[in-house]
C-alpha positions as CSV (number, residue, x, y, z in Angstrom):
1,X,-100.5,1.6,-50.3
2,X,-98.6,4.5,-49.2
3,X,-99.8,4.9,-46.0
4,X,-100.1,1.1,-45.7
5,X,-96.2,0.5,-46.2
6,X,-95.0,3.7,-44.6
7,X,-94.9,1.6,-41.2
8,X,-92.7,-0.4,-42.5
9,X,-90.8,1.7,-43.8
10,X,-90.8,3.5,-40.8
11,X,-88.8,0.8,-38.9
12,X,-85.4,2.6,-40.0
13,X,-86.3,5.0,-37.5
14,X,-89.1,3.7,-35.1
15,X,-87.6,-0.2,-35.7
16,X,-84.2,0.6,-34.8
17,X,-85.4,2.7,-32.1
18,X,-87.2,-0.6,-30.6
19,X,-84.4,-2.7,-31.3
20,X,-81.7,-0.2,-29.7
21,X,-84.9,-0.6,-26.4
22,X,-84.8,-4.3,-26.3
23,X,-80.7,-4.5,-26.2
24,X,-80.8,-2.0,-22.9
25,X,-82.1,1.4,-24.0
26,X,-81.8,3.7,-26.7
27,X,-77.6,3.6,-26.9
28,X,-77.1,7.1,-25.9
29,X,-75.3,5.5,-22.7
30,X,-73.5,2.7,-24.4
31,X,-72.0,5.2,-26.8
32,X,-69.3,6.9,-24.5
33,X,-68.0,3.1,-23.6
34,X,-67.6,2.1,-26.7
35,X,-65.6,5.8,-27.5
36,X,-63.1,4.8,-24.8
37,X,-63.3,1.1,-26.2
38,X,-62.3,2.4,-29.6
39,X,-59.5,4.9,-27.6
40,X,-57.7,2.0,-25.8
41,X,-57.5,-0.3,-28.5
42,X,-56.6,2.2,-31.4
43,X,-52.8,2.3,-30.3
44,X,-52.9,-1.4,-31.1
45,X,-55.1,-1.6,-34.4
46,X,-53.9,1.7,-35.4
47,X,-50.3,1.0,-35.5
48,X,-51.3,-2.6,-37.2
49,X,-53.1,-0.7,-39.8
50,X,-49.8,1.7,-40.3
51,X,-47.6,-1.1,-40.7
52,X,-49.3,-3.2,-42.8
53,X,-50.1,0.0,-45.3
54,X,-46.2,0.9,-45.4
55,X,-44.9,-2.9,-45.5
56,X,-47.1,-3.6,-48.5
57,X,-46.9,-0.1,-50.4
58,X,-45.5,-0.2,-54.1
59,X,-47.2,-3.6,-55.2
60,X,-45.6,-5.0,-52.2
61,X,-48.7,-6.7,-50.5
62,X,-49.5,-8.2,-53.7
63,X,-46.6,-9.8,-55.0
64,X,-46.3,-10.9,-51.0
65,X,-43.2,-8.9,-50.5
66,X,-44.9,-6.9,-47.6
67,X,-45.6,-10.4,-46.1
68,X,-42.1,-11.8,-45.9
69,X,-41.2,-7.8,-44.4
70,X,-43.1,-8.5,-41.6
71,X,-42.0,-11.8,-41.4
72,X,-38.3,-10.8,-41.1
73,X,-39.6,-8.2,-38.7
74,X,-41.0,-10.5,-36.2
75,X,-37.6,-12.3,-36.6
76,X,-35.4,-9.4,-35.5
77,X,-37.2,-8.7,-32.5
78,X,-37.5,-12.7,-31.4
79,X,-33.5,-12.6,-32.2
80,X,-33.2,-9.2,-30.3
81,X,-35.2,-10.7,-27.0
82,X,-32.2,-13.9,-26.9
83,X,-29.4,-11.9,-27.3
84,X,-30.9,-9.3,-24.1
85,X,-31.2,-12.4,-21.9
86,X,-27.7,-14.0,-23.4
87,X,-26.0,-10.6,-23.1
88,X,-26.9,-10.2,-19.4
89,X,-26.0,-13.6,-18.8
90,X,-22.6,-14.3,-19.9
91,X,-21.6,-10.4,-20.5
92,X,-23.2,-8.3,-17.6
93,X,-23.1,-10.5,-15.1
94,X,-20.0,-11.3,-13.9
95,X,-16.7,-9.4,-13.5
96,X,-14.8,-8.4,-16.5
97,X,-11.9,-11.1,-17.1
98,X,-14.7,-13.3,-16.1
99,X,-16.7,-12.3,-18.8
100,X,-13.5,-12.4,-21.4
101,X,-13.7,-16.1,-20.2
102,X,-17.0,-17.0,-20.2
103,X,-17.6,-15.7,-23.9
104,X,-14.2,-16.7,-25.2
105,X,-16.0,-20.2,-24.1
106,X,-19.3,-19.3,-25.4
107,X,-17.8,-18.6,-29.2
108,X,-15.7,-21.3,-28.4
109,X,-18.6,-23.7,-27.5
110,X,-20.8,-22.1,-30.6
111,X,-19.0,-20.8,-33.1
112,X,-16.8,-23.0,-33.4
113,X,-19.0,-25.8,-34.4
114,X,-21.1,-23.4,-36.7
115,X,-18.0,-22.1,-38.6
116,X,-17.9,-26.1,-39.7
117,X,-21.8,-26.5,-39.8
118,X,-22.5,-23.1,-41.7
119,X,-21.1,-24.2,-45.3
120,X,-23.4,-27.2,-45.2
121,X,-26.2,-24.8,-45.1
122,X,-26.6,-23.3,-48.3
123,X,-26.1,-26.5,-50.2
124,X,-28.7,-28.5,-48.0
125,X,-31.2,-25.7,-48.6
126,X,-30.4,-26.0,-52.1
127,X,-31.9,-29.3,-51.7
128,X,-35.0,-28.1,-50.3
129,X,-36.4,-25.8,-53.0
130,X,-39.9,-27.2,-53.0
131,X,-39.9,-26.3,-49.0
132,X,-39.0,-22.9,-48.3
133,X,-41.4,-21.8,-46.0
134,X,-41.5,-25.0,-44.3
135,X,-37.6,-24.5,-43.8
136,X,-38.4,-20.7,-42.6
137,X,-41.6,-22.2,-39.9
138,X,-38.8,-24.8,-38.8
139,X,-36.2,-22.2,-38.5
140,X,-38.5,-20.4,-36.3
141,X,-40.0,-23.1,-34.7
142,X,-36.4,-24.5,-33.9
143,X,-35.9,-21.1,-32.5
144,X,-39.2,-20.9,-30.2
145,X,-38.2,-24.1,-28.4
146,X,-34.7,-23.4,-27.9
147,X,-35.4,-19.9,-25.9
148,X,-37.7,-22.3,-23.3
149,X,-34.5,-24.6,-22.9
150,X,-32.2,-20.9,-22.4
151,X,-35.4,-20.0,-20.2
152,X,-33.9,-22.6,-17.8
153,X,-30.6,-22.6,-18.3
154,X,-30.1,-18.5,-18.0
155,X,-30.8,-19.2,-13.8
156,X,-29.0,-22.3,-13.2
157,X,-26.0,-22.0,-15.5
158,X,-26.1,-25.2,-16.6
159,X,-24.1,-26.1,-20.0
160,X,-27.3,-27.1,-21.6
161,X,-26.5,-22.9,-22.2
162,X,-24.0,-23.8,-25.3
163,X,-25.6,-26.5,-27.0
164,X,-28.7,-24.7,-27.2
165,X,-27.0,-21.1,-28.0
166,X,-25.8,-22.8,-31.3
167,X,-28.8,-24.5,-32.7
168,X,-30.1,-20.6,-32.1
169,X,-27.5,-19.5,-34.0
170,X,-27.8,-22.2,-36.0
171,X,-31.5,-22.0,-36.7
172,X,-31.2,-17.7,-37.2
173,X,-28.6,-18.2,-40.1
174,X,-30.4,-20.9,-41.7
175,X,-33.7,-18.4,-41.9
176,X,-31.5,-15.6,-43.3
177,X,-30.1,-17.9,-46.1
178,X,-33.6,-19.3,-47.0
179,X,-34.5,-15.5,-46.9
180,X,-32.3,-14.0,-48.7
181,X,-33.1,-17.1,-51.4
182,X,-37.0,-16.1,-51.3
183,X,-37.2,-12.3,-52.4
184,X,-36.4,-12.9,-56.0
185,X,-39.3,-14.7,-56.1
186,X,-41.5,-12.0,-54.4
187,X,-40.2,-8.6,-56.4
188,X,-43.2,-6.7,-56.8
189,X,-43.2,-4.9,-60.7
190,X,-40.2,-2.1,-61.0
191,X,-38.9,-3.5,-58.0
192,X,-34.6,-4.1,-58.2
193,X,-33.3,-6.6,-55.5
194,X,-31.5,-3.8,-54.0
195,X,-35.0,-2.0,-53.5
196,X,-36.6,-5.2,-52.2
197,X,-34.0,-6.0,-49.6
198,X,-33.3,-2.0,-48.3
199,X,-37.0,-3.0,-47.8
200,X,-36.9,-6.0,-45.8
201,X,-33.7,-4.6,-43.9
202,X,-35.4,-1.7,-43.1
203,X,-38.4,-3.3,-41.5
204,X,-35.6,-6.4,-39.6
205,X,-33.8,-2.8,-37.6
206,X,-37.6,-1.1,-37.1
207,X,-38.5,-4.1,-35.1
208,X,-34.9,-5.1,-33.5
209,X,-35.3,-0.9,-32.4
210,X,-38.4,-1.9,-31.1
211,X,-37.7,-4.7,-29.3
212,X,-34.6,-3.8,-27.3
213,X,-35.7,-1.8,-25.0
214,X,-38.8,-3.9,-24.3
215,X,-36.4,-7.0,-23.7
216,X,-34.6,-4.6,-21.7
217,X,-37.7,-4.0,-19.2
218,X,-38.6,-7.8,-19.2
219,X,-34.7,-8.6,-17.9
220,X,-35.4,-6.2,-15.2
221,X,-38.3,-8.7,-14.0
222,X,-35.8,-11.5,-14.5
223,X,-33.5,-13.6,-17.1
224,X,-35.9,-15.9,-18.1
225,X,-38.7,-13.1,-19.4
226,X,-37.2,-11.9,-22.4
227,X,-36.8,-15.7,-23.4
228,X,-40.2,-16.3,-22.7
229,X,-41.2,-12.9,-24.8
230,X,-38.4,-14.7,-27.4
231,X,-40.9,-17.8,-27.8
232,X,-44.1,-16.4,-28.0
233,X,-42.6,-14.2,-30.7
234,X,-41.0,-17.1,-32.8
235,X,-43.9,-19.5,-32.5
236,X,-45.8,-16.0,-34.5
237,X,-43.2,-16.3,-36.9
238,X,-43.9,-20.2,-37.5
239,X,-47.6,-19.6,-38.2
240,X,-46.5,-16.2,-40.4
241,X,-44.1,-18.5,-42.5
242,X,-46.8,-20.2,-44.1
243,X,-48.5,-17.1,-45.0
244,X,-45.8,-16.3,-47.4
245,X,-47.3,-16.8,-51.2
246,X,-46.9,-20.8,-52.7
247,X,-44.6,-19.1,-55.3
248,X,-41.7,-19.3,-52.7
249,X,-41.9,-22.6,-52.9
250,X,-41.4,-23.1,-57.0
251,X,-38.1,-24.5,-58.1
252,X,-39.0,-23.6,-61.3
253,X,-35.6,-22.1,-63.4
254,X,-33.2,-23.1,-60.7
255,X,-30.2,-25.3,-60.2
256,X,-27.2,-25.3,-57.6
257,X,-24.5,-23.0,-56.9
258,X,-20.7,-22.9,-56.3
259,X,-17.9,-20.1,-56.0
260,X,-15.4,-19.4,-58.3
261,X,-13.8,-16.2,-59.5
262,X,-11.6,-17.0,-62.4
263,X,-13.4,-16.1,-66.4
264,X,-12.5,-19.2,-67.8
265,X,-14.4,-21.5,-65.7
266,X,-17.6,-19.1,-66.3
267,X,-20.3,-21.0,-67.7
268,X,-24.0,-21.5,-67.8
269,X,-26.9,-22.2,-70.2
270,X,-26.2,-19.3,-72.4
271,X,-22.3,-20.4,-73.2
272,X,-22.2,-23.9,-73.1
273,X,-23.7,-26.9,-71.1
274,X,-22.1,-29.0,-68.3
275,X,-22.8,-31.7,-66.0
276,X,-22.9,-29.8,-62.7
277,X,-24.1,-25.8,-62.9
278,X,-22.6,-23.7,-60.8
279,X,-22.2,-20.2,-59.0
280,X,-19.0,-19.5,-61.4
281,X,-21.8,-18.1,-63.5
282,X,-21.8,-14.9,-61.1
283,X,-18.1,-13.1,-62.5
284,X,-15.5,-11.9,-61.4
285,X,-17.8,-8.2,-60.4
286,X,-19.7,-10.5,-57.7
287,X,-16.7,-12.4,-56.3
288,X,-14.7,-9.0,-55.9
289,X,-18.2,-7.6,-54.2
290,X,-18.6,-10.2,-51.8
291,X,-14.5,-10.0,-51.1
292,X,-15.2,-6.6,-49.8
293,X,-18.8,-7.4,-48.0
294,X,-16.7,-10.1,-46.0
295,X,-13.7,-8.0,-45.0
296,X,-16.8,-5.3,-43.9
297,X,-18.0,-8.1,-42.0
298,X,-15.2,-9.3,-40.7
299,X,-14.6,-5.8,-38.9
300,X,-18.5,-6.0,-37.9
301,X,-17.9,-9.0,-36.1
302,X,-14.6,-7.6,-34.5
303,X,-15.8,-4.2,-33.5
304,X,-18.7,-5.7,-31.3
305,X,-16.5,-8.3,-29.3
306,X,-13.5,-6.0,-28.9
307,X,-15.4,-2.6,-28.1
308,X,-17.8,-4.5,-25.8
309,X,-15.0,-5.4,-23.7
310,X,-12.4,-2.3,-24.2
311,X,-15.5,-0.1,-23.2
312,X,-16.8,-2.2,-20.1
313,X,-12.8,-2.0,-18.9
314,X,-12.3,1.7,-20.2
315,X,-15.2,3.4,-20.7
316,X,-16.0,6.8,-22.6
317,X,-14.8,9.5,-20.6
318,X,-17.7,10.9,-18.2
319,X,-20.1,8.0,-18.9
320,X,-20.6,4.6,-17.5
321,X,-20.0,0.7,-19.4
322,X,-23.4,0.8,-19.9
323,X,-23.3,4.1,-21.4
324,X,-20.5,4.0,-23.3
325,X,-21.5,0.4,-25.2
326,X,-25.0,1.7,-25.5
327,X,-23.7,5.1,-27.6
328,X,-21.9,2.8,-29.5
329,X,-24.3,0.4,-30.6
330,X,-27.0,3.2,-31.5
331,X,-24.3,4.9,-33.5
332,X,-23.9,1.5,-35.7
333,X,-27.7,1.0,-35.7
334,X,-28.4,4.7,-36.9
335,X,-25.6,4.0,-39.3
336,X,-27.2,0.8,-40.5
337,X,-30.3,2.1,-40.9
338,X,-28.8,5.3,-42.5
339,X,-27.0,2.9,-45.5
340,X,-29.7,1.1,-45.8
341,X,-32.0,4.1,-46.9
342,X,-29.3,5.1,-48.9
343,X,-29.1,2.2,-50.9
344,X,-32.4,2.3,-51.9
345,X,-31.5,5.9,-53.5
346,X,-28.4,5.3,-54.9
347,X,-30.0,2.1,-56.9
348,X,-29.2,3.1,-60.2
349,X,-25.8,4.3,-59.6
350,X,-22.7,1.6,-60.3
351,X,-22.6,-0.7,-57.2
352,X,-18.9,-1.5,-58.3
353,X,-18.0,1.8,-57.2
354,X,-20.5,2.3,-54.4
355,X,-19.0,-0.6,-52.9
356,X,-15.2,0.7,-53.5
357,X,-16.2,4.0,-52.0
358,X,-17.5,2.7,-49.2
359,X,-14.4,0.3,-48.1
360,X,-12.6,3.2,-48.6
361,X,-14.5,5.3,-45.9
362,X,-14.4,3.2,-43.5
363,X,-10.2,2.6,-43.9
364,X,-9.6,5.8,-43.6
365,X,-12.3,6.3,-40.4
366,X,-10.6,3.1,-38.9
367,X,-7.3,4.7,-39.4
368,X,-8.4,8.1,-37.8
369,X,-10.2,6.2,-34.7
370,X,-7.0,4.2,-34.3
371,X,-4.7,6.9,-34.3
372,X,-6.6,9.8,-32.4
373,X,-8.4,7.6,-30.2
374,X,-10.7,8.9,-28.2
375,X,-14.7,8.8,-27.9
376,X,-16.3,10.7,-30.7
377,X,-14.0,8.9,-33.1
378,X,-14.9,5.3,-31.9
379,X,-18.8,6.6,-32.2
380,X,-18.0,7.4,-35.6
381,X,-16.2,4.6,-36.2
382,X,-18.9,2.0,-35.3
383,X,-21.7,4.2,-37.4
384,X,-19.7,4.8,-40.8
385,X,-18.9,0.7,-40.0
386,X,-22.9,0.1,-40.2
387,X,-23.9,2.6,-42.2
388,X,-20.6,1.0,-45.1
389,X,-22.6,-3.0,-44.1
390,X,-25.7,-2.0,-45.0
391,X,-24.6,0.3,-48.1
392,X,-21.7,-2.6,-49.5
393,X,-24.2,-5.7,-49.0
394,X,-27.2,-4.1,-50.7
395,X,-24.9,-3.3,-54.0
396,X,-23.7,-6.9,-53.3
397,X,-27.3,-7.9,-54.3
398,X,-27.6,-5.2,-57.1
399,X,-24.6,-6.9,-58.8
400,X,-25.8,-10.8,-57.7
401,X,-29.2,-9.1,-59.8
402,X,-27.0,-7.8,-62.9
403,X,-24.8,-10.5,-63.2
404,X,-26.1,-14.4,-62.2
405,X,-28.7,-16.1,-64.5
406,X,-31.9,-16.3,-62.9
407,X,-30.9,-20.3,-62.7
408,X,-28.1,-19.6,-60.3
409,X,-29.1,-16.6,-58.8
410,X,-31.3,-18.0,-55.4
411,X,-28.3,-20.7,-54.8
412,X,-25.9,-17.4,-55.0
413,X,-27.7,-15.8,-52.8
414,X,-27.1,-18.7,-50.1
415,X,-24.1,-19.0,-50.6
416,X,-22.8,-15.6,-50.3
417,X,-24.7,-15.3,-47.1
418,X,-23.2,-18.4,-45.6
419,X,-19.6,-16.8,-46.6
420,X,-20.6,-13.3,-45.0
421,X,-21.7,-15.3,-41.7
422,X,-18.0,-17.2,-41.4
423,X,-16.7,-13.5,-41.9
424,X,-18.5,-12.1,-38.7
425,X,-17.9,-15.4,-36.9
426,X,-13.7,-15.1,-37.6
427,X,-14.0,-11.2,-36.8
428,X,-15.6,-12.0,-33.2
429,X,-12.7,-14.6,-32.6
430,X,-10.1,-12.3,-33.3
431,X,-11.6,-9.3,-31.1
432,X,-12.2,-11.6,-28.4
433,X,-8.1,-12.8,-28.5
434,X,-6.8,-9.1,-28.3
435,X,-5.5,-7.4,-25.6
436,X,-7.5,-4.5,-24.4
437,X,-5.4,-1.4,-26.1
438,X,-7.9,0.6,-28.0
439,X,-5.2,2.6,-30.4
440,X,-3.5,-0.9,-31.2
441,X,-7.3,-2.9,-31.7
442,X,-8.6,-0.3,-34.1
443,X,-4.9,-0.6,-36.1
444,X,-5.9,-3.9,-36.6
445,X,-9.6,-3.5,-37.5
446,X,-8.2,-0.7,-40.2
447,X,-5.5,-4.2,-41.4
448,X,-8.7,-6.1,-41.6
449,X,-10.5,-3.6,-44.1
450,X,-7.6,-2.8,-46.1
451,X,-6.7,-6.3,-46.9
452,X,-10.4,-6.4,-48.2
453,X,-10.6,-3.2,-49.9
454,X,-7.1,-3.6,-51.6
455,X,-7.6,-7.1,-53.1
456,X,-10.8,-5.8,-54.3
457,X,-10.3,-2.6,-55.3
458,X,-8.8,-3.2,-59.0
459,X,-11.3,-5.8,-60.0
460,X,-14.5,-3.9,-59.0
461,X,-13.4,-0.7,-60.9
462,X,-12.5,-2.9,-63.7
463,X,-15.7,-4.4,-64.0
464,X,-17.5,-0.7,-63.6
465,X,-15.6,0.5,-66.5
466,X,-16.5,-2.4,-68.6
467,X,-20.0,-2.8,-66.9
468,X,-20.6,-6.1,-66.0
469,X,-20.7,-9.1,-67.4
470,X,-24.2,-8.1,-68.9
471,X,-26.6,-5.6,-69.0
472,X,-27.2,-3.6,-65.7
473,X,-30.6,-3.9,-64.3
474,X,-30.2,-2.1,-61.0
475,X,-32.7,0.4,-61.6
């Protein structure tokens, strides 16, 4: 029986031999082929596999954290690739008090009608609880379409430019308020909101790194190409929305959200019951918070309008426009990225006085840019400005975590995003309306933080030396 079955058994190493024969030989040849095979395509599946291990570290891939990182990943870079192609197109293009025009038009033209359009966002997706990732795959969806419309408007220069520039805008604001509403619901175990959303910052800046310069080579082929990169990008983020976990779409424990700062209008399920819940469950620690996060905003949106221009008229000394408004926008991107790190470290420290400390930085560093003007002060300037963004709105989130009832506490989230959005948008208006003295510009940049820091100041310390309304679970 031995001898009878050792035949059979023998066809792991005769068999295969045979079958190896009938394919084309014994494989020996194949074998360097499919070595290069596995050479050209490991850049592609290799870096997959890197970014799908660090995106859904920590319990992050099961709680489908890691999924929504990618998600907002994919939306950076699809934002990234329009603003290359809108950049070049209303900014780059043409002559400098042309360009003043043309995007004192464009703001006028888009932000305008999304400064009345953006409070009606939060509380319409307050109505759409049970459709969250449907509202994210529309956003993007919204988004995909729009960039074949710029595609065509970029070369002729039509105003079919403006109308579809806001529904962008539009459509990229209404995904960051849905997104900020979805992470509570996807917080792997241990994981603080201020954790969660470093997280998902982190990965939104990895791929907007990414993309630039690729949506810088595709402009060199031509305007539309980085808009055509923009839609195949966003219609992946439609088809990733629905990936997201069906949790995200659960209602269950909510209700809707309003603003208020004042003690005696708190109220909620554990003091006493009304008719209408709202956001004036957060506190007066959150309202302060977010009074700070818009004047830090404010400045955001003012530094990139004003500096754009003052640079392309007078740029750094030795170095071209180009130059000069590159440096400063990887100085606010390092400094972004930088905060954003931080954050995550400094989670279990007061956010009260992270926030304070901050606001306070960048005063003074506003102050110093203003009154020694000159290059390496500006650079500083715009990274201690992204680096204080990132830090102040992840200890916004930490306190939105301490101190709103899980009931409120998506709706808050909305809403403070929709405020922080206005910010940027009045910020931009007022850099655009300046004239084009740098010492004077940054005086009023420092006038826009201080007015934030100093009406905010006494009520965050306040509520760090009594600290919080409730129990602090930043950890």
């Amino acid at each position: 029986m031995a001898t009878a079955r050792r035949p059979e058994g023998a066809t792991g190493i005769g068999g295969a031999k045979g079958r190896r024969s009938r394919g084309g030989g014994t494989g020996r040849g194949r074998g360097p082929f499919r070595a290069v095979g596995r050479a050209l395509h490991f850049p592609f599946t290799g870096a997959a596999r890197g970014i799908r291990k660090a995106t859904h570290a920590h319990g992050a891939g099961e709680s489908g954290l890691g999924k929504l990182i990618e998600l907002h990943g994919v939306n950076g870079a699809g934002d990234m690739m329009i603003t290359v192609a809108l950049a070049s197109t209303v900014f780059f293009s043409v002559p400098t008090d042309e360009a003043r025009g043309r995007v004192a038009l464009y703001l006028g033209i888009t932000m305008a009608p999304f400064t009345v359009l953006a409070p009606v966002i939060g509380p319409l997706l307050d109505r759409l609880p049970h459709g969250r990732r449907a509202a994210m795959a529309g956003a993007m969806f919204a988004r995909a379409m729009l960039a074949l419309v710029l595609s065509g408007a970029v070369v002729t220069g039509t105003l079919e430019l403006y109308p579809a520039a806001l529904g962008v805008l539009v459509a990229s604001k209404a995904y960051g308020v849905v997104r900020s509403a979805v992470v509570p619901r996807l917080l792997p175990p241990r994981f603080s909101l201020v954790k969660a959303n470093s997280r998902v910052t982190l990965g939104g800046l990895l791929a907007t790194g990414i993309a630039a310069p690729i949506g810088a080579g595709l402009q060199a082929l031509g305007p539309r190409y980085p808009l055509y990169g923009a839609f195949l990008i966003f219609v992946a983020g439609t088809f990733l929305s629905f990936t997201l976990p069906p949790k995200v779409d659960s209602a269950k424990g909510e209700d809707t959200a309003l603003l208020a700062a004042d003690e005696q209008h708190l109220h909620g399920p554990h003091l006493k019951p009304v008719k209408r819940p709202g956001l004036r469950t957060v506190g007066i620690a959150v309202t302060h918070a977010l009074g700070a996060n818009a004047a830090l905003r404010c400045l955001s949106g003012f530094l990139i309008f004003f500096l754009a221009f003052l640079l392309r008229e007078h740029p750094m000394s030795g170095q071209s426009a180009a130059v000069s408004l590159g440096i400063v926008a990887v100085s606010a991107g390092v400094g972004n990225a930088c905060g954003t790190a931080v954050g995550a470290w400094l989670r279990s420290r007061a956010p009260e006085i992270i926030i304070v400390t901050v606001v306070g930085f960048v005063l003074l560093a506003a102050l110093a840019a203003a009154i020694f003007f000159g290059a390496v002060l500006v650079a500083f300037l715009a990274a201690t400005a992204g680096f204080a963004q990132a830090l102040a709105k992840l200890s916004l989130d930490a306190l939105i975590q301490r101190d709103v009832p899980e009931l409120v506490r998506t709706s808050a989230f909305a809403r403070s995003e929709t405020l922080l959005q206005m910010s940027w948008v009045l910020g931009g208006a007022v850099g655009i309306v300046l004239p084009l003295k740098g010492s004077f510009g940054l005086l009023v940049g420092a006038a826009i933080v201080a007015v934030g820091w100093l009406t905010t100041v006494k009520g965050l310390i306040g509520s760090a030396r009594h600290g919080g309304h409730g129990r602090p679970r930043v950890a």
